[in-house]
C-alpha positions in Angstrom: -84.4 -217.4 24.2 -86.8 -220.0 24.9 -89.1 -218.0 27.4 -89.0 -214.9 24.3 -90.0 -217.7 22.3 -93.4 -218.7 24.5 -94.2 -215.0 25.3 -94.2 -214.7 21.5 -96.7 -218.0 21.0 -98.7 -217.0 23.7 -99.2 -213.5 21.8 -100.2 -214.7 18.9 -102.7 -217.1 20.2 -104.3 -214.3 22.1 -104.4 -211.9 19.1 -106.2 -214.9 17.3 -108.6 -215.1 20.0 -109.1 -211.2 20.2 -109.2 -211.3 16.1 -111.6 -214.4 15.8 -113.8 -212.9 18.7 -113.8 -209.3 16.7 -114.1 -211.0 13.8 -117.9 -212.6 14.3 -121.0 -210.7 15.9 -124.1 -212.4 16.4 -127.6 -210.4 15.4 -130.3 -210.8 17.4 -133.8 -211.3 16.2 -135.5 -208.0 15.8 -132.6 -206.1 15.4 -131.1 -205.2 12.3 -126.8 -204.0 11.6 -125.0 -201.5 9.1 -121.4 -202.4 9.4 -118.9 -199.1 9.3 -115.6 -198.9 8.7 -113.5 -196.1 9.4 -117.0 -194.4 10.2 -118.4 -195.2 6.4 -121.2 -197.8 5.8 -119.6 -201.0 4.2 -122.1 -203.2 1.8 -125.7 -203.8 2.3 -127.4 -203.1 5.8 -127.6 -206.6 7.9 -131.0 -208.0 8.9 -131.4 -211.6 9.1 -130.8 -213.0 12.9 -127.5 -215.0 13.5 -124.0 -215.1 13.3 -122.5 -212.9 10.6 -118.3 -211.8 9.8 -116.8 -208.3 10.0 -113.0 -207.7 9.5 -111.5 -207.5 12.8 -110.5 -204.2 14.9 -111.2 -202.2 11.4 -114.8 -202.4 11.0 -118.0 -201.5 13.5 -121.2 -202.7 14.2 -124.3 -200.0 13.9 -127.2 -201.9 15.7 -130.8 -200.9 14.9 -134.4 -201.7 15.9 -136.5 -203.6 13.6 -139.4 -203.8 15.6 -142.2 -201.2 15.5 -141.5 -198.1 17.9 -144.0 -195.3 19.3 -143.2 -191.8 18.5 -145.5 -189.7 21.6 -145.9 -186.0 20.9 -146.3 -183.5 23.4 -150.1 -182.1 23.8 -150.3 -178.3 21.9 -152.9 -175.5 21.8 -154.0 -175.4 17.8 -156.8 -173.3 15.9 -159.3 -175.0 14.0 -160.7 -173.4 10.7 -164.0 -172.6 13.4 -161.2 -170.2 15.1 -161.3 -172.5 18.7 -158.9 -174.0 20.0 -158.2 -177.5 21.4 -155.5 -179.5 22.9 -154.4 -182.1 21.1 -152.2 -184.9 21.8 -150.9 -187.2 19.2 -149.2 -190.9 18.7 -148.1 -192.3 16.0 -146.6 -195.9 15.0 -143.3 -196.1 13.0 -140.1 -198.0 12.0 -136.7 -198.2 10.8 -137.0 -200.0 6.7 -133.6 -198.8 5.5 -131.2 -199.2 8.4 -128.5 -197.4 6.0 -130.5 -194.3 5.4 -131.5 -194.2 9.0 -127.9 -194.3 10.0 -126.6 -191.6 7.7 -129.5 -189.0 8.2 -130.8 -190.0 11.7 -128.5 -192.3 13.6 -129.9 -192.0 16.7 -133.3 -192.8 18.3 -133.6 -189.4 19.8 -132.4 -187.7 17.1 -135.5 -189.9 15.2 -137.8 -188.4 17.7 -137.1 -185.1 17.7 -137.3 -185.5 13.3 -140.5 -187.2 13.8 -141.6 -183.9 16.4 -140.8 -181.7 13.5 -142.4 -183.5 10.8 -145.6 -185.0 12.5 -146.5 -181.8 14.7 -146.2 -179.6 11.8 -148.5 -181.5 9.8 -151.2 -182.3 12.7 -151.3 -178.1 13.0 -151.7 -177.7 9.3 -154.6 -180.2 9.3 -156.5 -179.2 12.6 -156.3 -175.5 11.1 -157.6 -176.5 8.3 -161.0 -178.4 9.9 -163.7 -177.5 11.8 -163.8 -178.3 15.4 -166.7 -180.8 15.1 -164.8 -182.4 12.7 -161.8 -183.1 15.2 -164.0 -184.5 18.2 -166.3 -186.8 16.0 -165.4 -190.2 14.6 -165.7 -190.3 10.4 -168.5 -192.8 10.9 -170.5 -190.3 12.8 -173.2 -187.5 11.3 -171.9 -184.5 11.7 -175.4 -182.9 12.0 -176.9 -185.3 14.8 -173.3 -186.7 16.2 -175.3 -190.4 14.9 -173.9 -193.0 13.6 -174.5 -193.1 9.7 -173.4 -195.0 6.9 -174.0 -191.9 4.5 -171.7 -188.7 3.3 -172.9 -185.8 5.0 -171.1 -182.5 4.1 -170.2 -178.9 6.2 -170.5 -176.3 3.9 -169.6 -177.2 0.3 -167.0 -179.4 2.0 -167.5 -183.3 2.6 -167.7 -183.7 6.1 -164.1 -186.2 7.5 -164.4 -186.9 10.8 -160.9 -188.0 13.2 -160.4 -190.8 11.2 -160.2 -189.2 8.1 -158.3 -186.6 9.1 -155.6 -188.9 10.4 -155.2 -190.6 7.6 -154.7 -187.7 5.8 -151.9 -186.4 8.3 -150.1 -190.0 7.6 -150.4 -189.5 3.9 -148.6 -186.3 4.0 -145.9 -186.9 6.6 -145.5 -190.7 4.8 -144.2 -188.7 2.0 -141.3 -186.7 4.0 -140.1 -189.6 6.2 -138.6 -192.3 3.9 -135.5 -190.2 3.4 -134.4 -191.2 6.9 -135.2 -194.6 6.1 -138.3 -194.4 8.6 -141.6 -195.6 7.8 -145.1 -194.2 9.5 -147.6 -197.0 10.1 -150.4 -194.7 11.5 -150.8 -191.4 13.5 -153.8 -191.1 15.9 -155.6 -188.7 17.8 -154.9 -189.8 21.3 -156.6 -187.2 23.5 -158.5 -183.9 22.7 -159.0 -181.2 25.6 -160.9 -178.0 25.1 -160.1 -174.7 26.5 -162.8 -173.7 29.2 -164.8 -171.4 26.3 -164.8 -174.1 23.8 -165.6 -176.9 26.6 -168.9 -174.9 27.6 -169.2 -174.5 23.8 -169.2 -178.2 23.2 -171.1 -179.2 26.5 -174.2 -176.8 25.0 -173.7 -178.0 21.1 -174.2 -182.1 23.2 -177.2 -181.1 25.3 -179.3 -179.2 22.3 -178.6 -181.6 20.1 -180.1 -184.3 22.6 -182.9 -181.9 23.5 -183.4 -181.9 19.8 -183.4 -186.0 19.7 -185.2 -185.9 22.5 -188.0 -183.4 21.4 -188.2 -185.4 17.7 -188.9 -188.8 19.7 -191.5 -187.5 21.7 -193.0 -186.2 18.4 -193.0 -189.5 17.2 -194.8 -190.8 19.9 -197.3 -188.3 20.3 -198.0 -188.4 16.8 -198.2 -192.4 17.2 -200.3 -192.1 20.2 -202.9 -189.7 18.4 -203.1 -192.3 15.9 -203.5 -195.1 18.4 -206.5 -193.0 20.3 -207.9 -192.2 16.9 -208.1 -195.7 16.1 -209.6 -196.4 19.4 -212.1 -194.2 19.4 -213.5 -195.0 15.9 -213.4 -198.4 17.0 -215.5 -197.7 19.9 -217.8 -195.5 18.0 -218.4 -198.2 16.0 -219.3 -200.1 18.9 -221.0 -198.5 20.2 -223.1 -197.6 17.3 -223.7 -201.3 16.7 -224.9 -201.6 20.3 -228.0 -198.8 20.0 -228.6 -199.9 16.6 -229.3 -203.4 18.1 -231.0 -201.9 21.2 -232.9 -200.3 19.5 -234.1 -202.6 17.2 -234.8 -205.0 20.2 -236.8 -202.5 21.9 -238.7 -201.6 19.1 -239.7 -205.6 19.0 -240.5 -205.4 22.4 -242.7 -202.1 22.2 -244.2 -203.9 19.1 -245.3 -207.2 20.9 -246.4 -205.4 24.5 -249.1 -202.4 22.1 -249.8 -206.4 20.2 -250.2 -208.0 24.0 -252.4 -204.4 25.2 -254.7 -204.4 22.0 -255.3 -207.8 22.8 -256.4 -207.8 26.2 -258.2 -204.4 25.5 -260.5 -206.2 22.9 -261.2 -209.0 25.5 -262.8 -206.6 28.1 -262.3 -202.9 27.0 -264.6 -201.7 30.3 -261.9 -203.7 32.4 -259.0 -202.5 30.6 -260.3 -198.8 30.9 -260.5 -199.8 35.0 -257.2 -200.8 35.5 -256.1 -198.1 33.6 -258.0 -195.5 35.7 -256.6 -196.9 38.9 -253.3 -197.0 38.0 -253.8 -193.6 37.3 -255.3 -193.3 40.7 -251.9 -194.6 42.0 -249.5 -192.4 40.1 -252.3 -189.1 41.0 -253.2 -189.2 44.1 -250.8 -189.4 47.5 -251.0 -188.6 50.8 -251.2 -185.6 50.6 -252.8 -184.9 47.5 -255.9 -182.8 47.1 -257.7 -182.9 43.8 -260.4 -180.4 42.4 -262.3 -182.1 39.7 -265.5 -182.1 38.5 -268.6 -183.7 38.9 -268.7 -185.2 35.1 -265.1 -185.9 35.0 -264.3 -189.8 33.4 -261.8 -189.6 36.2 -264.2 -189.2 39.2 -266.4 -192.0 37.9 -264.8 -195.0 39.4 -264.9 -192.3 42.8 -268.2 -191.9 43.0 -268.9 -195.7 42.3 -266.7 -196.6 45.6 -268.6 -194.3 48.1 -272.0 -194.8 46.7 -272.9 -191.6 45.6 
């Protein structure tokens, strides 16, 4: 009777144990809990860190992440409104805000993916189908006439022009709307590669290279039209110079001419017969070489000094 008596003791301090160790659960920091019992949520979902009571053996714990998770989609072939195609792969940013919701419509993280395939992909096609290619390869901050950057609104069409950025934000505005039934929020969705089919690659690779041509041809405009205006202003500057030089020369040689027919009359008036001498023999010089044979007369003022020399 006594050993019944300690097996029975010994029972009921172990079911204590098992119910006190049941009867706690510690959450952990970035986690969040919606207790079930039977399989049904009980009260309010759990989501401050520490140690928190359950009823023992009757009610479950339902851990979820309170962190932010990645949702990765797989890369797909989609049409712009252009009618090329691309391949785009997408990521998006997202968590869990009402654990209770989650649990009941979700419950799973896989089963959160694959919602989050359906929701997201479907709106990314709807967006890219509805935008021009250019639109999907340029940032919003970009022209999409000169693939710049620019601060203003430029426009395709009768359509403001978006740009990536713009468009992603649109995609997380319309999915954001579908996704708080599960109790899931989207932070952001972004544009994490684009790939062109060969066509549109060449495409593209042709659109970058006239477009630099272009760029390339309006700065060389620019400096040809700056370098006409540098040679203009050159040349009138040396025209003026120039100018101002012969105007000077001139006037310096006209001095000089002035004061050498002032210095000749002069020393003509001294001695006119000498100054005709001189005169004819330097004439004599410039005339008559070595091999010089002149036919002149007799009376001629220029054989006068000639026949003085010989005597005759």
């Amino acid at each position: 009777m006594k050993q019944i008596v300690q097996f029975f003791l010994i029972g009921l301090v172990l079911l204590g144990i098992i119910v006190v160790y049941d009867g706690f659960f510690v959450l952990e920091e970035g986690k969040q809990a919606v207790i079930t019992q039977f399989g049904r949520p009980v009260g309010d979902p759990v989501i401050d860190a520490g140690l928190h009571i359950k009823m023992p053996f009757v009610q479950h714990v339902e851990l979820f992440e309170k962190k932010i998770q990645i949702w990765d989609g797989e890369p797909n072939q989609i049409p712009t409104n252009d009618k090329t195609y691309v391949y785009l792969d997408t990521t998006a940013r997202w968590r869990i805000t009402d654990a209770l919701k989650y649990l009941q419509a979700v419950k799973t993280e896989a089963r959160a993916q694959s919602l989050l395939d359906d929701i997201l992909a479907g709106t990314v096609r709807d967006m890219v189908n509805k935008n021009n290619l250019i639109e999907i390869i340029r940032s919003s901050d970009w022209s999409a006439d000169t693939m710049s950057k620019t601060t203003a609104t430029s426009t395709i069409g009768n359509r403001p022009a978006k740009g990536r950025d713009e468009i992603s934000n649109e995609i997380l505005k319309v999915a954001s709307k579908v996704t708080p039934q599960y109790g899931i929020e989207l932070i952001d969705v972004m544009f994490k590669r684009v790939n062109y089919i060969e066509s549109v690659r060449l495409t593209v690779y042709q659109r970058m290279i006239s477009e630099r041509k272009r760029i390339a041809a309006e700065k060389r405009s620019l400096g040809e039209g700056e370098k006409a205006q540098i040679l203009g202003k050159v040349d009138r500057d040396l025209q003026e110079i120039t100018s101002e030089a012969k105007r000077q020369a001139l006037g310096i040689k006209g001095k000089a001419d002035a004061e050498a027919t002032k210095i000749y009359a002069k020393a003509y008036s001294q001695d006119p017969e000498f100054y005709a001498f001189q005169k004819t023999l330097e004439s004599y010089h410039k005339v008559v070489g070595g091999n010089t044979k002149l036919v002149i007369s007799s009376d001629s003022d220029m054989f006068k000094y000639l026949k003085s020399v010989t005597g005759k």
